[in-house]
N, C-alpha and C positions, 0 to 999 in steps of 0.2 A: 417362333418370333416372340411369343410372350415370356418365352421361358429366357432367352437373351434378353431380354426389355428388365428380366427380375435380376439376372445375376449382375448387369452391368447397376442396376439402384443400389445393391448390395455391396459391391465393392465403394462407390461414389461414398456412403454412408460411412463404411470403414476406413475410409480416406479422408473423410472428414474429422474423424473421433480425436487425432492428436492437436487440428488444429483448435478445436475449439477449449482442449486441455489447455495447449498454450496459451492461449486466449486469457483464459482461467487464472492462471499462474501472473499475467501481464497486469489483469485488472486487483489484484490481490493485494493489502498492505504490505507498503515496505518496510523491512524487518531495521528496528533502529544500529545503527553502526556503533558497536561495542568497542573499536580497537581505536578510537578516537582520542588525543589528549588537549587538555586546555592549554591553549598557546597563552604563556606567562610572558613574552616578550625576550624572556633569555632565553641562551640552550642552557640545558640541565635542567631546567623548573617545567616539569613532566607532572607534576600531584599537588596537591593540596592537603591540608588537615579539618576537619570541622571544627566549629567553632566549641562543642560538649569536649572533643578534646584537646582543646588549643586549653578549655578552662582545667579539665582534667590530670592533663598531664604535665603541660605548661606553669598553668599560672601556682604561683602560691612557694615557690622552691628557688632560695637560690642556685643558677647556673656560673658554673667556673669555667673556665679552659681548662679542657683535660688534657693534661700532662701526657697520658696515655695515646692519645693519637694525634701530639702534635706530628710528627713525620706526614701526616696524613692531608696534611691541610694545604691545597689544591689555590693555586692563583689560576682561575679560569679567563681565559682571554675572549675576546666578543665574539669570536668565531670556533670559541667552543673548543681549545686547543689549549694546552697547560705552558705557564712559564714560571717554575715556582723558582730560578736561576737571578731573572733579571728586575723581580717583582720588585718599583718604587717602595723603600722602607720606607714608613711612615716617623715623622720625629716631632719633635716638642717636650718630651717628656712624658707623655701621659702612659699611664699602663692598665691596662683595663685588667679588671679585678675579679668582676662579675655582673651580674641582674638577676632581676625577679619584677615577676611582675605581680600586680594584684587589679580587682576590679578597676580601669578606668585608669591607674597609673602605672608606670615603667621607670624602677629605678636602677638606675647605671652607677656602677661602685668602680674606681678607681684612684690612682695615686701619681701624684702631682707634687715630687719636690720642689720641684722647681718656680714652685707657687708663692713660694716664703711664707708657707701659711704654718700654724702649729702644729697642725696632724694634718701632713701630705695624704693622710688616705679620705676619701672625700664621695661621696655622691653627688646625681640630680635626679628630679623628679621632671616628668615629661608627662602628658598625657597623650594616650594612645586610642589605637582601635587594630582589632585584628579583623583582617578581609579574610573570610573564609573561599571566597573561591580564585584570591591568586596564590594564598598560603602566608600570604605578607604582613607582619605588623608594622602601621605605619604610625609616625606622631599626628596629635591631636594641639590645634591650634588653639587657642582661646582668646576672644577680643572682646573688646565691650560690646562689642555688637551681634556675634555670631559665634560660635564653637562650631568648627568644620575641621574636617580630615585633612592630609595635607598628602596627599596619596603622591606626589611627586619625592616626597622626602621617606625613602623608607628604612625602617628598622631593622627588618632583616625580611628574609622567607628562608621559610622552614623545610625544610628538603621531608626530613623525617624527627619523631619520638616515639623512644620507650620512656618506661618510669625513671631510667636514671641516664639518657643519654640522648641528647639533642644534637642536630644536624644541620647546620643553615648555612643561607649565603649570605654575605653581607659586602659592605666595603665595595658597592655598585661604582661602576666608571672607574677603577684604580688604574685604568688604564689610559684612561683622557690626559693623566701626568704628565708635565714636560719633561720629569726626567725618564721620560720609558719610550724609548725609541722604536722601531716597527712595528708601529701600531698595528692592529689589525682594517678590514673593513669597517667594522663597527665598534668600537673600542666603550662606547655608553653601555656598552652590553656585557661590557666584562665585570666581574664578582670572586672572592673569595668563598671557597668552600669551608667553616670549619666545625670543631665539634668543642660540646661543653659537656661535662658532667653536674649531676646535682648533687647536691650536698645533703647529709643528712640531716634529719630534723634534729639533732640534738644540738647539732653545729651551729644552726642558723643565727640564731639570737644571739650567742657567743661571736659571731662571726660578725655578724651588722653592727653592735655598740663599738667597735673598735673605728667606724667612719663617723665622721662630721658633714651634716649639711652641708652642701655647698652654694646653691642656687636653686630656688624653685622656679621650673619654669610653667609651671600650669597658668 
């Protein structure tokens, strides 16, 4: 009798040992979720850039349209599907030239015949802020009263940078257009994809004395 009384405490025992493993395993920290991406509000804006390299890579250079991968350059519609076929051109005349930015300002270079002005090539001065965790630079407001962000009105987001080639969306809602018909679901959500190259530093100063102020808007 005693010797059944032992083998059956023995098995009991062994039968216990997984649960209180599990057990173990249940009460244990949960391991954080690595495969996670920050929802930027659109499809395609999956990363960000920090702000050491928004200053690093970004600021200080001007950016051109690279010639080289215009074919490339993607009219994303809100539901995340391409229309580069029926994309509203944009008109007025203006032709954007380039930017750069520096500490605090963002200037936009472009050329404007149709201005009647003496030198159609022209900039502005805007002031900005870069959000490092949507990847977005937005304009910066200035009143007599307050200097605040205007995170509705954005500059661009940045997809990716190397040293000589930048990646972004911009041109947000070209799809809310009245002349672009089947819209999508969400059409605020649509953006151009495109890419700039930077310019050499010997270029640059040669490059910027050929525009004229045009409006400061700080």
């Amino acid at each position: 009798m005693t010797k059944k009384l032992l083998n059956l405490t023995v098995l009991m025992l062994l039968a216990a040992v997984p649960a209180m493993v599990s057990c173990s395993d249940d009460d244990g920290p949960d391991k954080p979720d690595t495969t996670s991406t920050p929802d930027n509000e659109n499809p395609g804006e999956p990363r960000s850039i920090s702000k050491e390299e928004f200053q690093e890579k970004v600021m200080g250079k001007i950016w051109i349209p690279s010639q080289e991968h215009f074919e490339m350059t993607d009219h994303v519609r809100g539901d995340g599907t391409i229309d580069n076929e029926n994309y509203p051109a944009l008109s007025g005349g203006i032709f954007e030239r380039g930017f750069y930015f520096e500490a605090g300002d963002y200037y936009y270079y472009y050329g404007n015949p149709g201005m009647g002005l003496p030198n159609p090539s022209i900039y502005d001065i805007s002031g900005y802020a870069f959000d490092e965790t949507t990847g977005r630079a937005h304009y910066r407001v200035s009143a007599p009263w307050s200097d605040y962000l205007n995170g509705d009105d954005t500059i661009f987001y940045i997809e990716s940078v190397t040293d000589d080639l930048l990646v972004i969306h911009n041109d947000y809602g070209w799809e809310t257009s009245d002349d672009y018909d089947n819209k999508s679901a969400s059409p605020e959500k649509s953006y151009t994809k495109r890419y700039y190259k930077a310019m050499t530093t010997m270029d640059v100063e040669t490059w910027r004395s050929k525009f004229d102020l045009h409006t400061d808007k700080r």
